[in-house]
N, C-alpha and C positions, 0 to 999 in steps of 0.2 A: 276255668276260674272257679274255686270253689265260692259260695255263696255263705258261709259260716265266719263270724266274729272269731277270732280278733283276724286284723286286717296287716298285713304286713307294710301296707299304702300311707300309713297315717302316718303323719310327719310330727310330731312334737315339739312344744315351743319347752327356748332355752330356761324360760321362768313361768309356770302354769299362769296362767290367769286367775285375776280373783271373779270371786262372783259377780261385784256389779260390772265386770269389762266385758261378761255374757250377755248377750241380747237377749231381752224376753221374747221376742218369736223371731224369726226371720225377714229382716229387711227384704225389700220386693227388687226382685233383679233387675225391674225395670225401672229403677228409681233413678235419674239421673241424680250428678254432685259425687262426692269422694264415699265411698266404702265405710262399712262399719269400722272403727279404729282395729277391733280383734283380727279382721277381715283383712282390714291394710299391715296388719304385724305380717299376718302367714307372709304378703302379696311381700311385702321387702325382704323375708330370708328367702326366695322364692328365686327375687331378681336377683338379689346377692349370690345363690348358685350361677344363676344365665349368667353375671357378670365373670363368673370366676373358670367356667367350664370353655366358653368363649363359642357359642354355636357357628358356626363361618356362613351357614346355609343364611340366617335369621339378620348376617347383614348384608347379603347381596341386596341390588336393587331392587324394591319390591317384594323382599323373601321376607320381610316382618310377618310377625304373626299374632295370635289371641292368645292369653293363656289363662288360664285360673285358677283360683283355689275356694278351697270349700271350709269352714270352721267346723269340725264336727263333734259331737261327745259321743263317748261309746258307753256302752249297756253299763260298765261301772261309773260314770262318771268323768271319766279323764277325759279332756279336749284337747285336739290336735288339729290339721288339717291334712285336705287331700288336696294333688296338683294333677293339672291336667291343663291338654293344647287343643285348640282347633284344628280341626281335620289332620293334616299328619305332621309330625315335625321329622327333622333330617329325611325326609323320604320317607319314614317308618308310621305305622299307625301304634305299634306297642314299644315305647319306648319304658326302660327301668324307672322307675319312682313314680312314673304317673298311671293315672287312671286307665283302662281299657278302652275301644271303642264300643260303642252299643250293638255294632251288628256280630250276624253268627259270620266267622271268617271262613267254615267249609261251606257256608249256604253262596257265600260270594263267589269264594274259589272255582265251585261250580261252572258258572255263565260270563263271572267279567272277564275272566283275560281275553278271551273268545272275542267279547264285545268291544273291548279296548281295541284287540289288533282290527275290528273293522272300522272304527270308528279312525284310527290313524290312517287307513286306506281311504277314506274321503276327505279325511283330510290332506294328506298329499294332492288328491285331484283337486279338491278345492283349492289350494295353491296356486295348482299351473293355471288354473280356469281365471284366476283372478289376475296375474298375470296377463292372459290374456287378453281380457277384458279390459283392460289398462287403453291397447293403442287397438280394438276391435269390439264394439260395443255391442255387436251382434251377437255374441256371447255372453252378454248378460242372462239371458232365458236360461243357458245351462247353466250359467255358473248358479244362479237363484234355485233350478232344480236340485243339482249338488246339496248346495248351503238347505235347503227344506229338507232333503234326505238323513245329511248328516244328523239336525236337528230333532227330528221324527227317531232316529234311531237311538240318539243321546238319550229321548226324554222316556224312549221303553225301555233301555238300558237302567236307568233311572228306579223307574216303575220297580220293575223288578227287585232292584237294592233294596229298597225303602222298604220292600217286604219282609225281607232279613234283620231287619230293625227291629227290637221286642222294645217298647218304652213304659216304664214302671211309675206308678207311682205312690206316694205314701200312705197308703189305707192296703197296700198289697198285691193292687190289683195292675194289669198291663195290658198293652193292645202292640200293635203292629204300627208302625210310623205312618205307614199310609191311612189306615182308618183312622188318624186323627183328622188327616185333611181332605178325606172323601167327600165329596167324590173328584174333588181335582185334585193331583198329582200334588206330593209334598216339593216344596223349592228346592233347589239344589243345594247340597251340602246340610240340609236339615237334618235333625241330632248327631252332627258332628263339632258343631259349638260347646265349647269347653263347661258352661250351664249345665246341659242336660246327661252327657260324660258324668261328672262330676255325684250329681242326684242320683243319679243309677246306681252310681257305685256305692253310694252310701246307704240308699234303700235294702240292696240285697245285702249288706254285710252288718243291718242293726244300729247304723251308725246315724245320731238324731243331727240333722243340720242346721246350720244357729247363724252362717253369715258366710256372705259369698261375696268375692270380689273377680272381675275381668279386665285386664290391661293389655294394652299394646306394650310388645318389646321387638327393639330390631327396624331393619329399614323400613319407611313408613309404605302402606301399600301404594299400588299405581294411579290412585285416583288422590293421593296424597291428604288424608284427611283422618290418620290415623299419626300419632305421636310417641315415640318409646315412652313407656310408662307410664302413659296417662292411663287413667281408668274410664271403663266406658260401662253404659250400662245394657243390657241385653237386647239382642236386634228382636223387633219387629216382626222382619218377614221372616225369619227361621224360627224365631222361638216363642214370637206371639202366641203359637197356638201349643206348643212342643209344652214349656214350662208352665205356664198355669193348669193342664192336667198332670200336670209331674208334684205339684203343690199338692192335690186335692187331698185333703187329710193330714195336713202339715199346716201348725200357728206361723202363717205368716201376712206380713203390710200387702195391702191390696195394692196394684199395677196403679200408676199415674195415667187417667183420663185422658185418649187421645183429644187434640184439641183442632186439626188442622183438616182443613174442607180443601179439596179442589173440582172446582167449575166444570163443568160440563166440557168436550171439544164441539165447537161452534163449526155445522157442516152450511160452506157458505155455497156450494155447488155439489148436483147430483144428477148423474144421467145412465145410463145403462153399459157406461164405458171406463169413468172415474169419478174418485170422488174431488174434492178441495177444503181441507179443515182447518181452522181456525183453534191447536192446541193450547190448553191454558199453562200457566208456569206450574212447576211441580207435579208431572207427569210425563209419565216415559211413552215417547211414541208406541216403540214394542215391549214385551216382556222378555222377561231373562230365558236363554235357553231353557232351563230348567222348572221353570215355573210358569208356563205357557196360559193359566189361569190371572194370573198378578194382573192390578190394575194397573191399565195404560190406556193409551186411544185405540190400540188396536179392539183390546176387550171390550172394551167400552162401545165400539162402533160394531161389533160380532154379534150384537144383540138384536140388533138392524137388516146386517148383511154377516150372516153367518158361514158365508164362502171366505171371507176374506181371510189373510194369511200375512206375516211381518215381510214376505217377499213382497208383496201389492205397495208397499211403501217408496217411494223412490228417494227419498232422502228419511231421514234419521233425524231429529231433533233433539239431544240431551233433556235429560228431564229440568231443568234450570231454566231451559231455553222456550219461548214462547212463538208461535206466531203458525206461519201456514204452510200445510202439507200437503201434496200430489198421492194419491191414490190410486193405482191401476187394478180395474174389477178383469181383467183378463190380459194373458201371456202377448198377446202382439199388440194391447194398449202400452202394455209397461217397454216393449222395445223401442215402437215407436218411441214412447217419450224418453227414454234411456239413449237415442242417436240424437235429440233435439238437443240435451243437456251438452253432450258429448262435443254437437258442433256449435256449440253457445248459442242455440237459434232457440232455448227455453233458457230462463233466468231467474235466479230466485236474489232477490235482495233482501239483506238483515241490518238492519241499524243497531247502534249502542250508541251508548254513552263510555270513554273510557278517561283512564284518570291522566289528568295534566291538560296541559295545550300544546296537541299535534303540530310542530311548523308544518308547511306544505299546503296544499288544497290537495292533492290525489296523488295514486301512486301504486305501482303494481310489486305486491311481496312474491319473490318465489326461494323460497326456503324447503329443501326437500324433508321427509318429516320419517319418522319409523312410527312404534307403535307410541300410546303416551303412555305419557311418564309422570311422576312427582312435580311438581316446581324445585329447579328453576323450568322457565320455558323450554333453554339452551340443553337441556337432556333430551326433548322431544326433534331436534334438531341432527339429522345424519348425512352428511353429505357422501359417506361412502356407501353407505346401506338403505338410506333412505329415500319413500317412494316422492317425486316431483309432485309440489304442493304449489297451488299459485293462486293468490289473493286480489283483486283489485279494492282499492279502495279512493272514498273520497269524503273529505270535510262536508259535514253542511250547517253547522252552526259552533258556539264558542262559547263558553261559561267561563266563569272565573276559575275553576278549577278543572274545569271539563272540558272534554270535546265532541260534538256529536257525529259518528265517526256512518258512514253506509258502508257496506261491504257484499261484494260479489265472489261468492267461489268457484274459480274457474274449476278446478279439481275435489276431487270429494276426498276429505279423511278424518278420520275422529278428531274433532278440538282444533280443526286448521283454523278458524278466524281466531278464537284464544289465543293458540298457539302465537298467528300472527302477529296479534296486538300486540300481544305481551313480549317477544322477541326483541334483543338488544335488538337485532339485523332487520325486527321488520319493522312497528310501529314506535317500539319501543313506549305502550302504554295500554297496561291489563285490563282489559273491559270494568268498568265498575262493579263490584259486587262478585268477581271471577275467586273465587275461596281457593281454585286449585291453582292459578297461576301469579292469581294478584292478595287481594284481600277481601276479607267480608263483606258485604254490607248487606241493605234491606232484600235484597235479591241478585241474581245476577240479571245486567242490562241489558239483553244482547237478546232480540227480537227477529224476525222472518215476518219482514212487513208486506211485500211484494212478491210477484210470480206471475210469470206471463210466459204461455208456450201457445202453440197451433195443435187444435182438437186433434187427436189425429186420424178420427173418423169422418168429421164436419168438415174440416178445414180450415174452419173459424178463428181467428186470434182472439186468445183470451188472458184478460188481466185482469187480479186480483189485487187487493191490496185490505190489509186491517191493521188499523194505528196501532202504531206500539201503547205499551198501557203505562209507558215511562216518560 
């Protein structure tokens, strides 16, 4: 890629713009609300191509994507924009009219295929191990060793990339993706958001940036919280750190002041075998593969006991979701308790609150379930492919619009009590507050109040319990 003006990339609007439709410096990517109007012209002849080319990839299930453009003026004067996608579109990372990726592609070439094909080799074996482990729990140990391997190899695979990454910014000067976020590892997929694409490209080819817009187009993704064509404003965990040194030396609006705390995990038991914590709402038990630093409880409690590892966990609580977690500080605390669950002789119960008035007092869901999906529920629901999910449930109180629902998961799978709730076929009523399968509210309701197993060192029955905070 040559580095010299002019740019073959810029896109040119049907009628120049007048001077005041120029921003005087750069709106902050982090601004939530709609885009500068110039910002939103590029972002409509933009979709008008998506709409007209018809990508098939961009509506499969979950194949939605980020895309963006840039306003830019060049060395004369003339303004145009740049377009660019997050991480790759059709399977390609250089597709015609848009922007480059930021890494060197012979520095990749090098080590990833390598890496890939070993990483698909544990993953295969993770597969059958999970399987496994389905109707033999005694295979949780390996299958945890696996799943920790693969993860460890992801995140040096990772390492590596992020090296190959040059990231520039406006005074001329660049570093390497990973010494922005030294000394822990950059998150996965960081500067491949269509933002810092974008800047790059404008930096090296002279081109002054004046307003930037990012939207979703295409099926919404799998966590359903994304909309065709809404505009969003810049993430957080990738580019919190990535674009404000890509600014430095460029007029632009300072970022919107995070404003949001979250509490402590409340460790309610501790002994030289497990832990018992007490998560608050709005933290992720583990961190993402890729970003093995991100706050969660795990990090959070690493500070403490810096053996511990997201396999030590025996259940998973969504970051939405509040209440108490089982902790294993060693491989035959965690089996034991992984055969307790297995034969329902350990029990975790979760309350909510979910919308309507449940007929019934109790009742056992078993809805086989695959991976999840968007809303509706009934997508999450496979009865030729999906793994046997089973829910018990029972009323224990009644509101005008509500019902206060307890719930037991005989099986473990991402979003089974949701799932449940919200299912024509199970409760048919989405936890309060459930944004991916029901609707908004103040939060989602849906707690982990209860948990009682046998030590399985002691012997001892032990029960927990911490009120819900709803």
């Amino acid at each position: 890629m040559s580095d010299a003006w002019p740019s073959q990339l810029v896109t040119y609007f049907y009628e120049p713009p007048l001077p005041g439709d120029v921003p005087a410096r750069l709106p902050s990517p982090f601004a939530p609300g709609p885009p500068a109007p110039l910002a939103r012209k590029a972002a409509e002849v933009l979709q008008e191509r998506l709409r007209r080319e018809r990508w098939e990839a961009l509506e499969q299930p979950g194949g939605g994507k980020m895309l963006g453009v840039l306003v830019v003026a060049e060395p004369g004067g003339r303004v145009g924009f740049l377009r660019a996608f997050s991480g790759m579109l059709g399977g390609a990372w250089n597709v015609e009219g848009f922007v480059p990726p930021l890494f060197d592609p012979v520095a990749r070439d090098a080590f990833w295929p390598a890496g890939e094909a070993e990483l698909a080799v544990l993953g295969r074996r993770h597969a059958a191990l999970l399987h496994a482990a389905a109707s033999d729990p005694t295979r949780e140990a390996e299958l945890a060793e696996v799943a920790h391997s693969r993860a460890e190899r992801s995140r040096d695979l990772w390492r590596r990339m992020a090296l190959s990454y040059v990231i520039p910014n406006a005074r001329g000067e660049s570093q390497p993706l990973g010494a922005l976020f030294a000394p822990r590892p950059p998150p996965g997929g960081a500067g491949d958001c269509a933002a810092p694409k974008l800047l790059a490209y404008a930096f090296r080819h002279q081109l002054t940036p004046l307003a930037l817009a990012e939207f979703w187009w295409g099926a919404p993704p799998l966590d359903g919280r994304r909309e065709s064509g809404a505009y969003y404003p810049a993430c957080d965990n990738k580019c919190g750190i990535v674009l404000p040194y890509m600014l430095q030396g460029l007029s632009a609006d300072p970022a919107p002041r995070p404003v949001h705390f979250i509490e402590e995990p409340r460790i309610l038991h501790e002994d030289p075998w497990l832990l018992v914590v007490d998560k608050p709402v709005g933290l992720p038990t583990v961190p993402e593969r890729h970003s093995p630093a991100r706050d969660s409880v795990l990090v959070r409690l690493q500070s403490r006991f810096p053996t511990l590892s997201g396999a030590d966990f025996l259940h998973d609580l969504e970051p939405e979701v509040s209440g108490l977690l089982v902790v294993s500080r060693d491989a035959a605390t965690r089996a034991t308790l992984l055969r307790q669950f297995a034969r329902r002789e350990a029990e975790l119960r979760q309350v909510s609150w979910v919308e309507g008035r449940v007929p019934g007092e109790s009742g056992l869901i078993e809805q086989p379930l695959r991976g999840p999906s968007h809303a509706p529920p009934e997508d999450c629901v496979d009865r030729v492919h999906g793994k046997r999910a089973v829910t018990a449930w029972k009323v224990l109180a009644r509101g005008e619009d509500r019902t206060r629902v307890e719930w037991v998961a005989v099986t473990r799978h991402p979003f089974q009590v949701r799932i449940h709730a919200a299912h024509r076929l199970g409760l048919g009523a989405p936890i309060v507050g459930d944004e991916r399968f029901g609707r908004e509210d103040t939060r989602l309701m849906l707690h982990a109040a209860a948990l009682a197993f046998t030590h399985p060192h002691t012997g001892a029955r032990l029960d927990f319990s911490a009120p819900a905070p709803f």
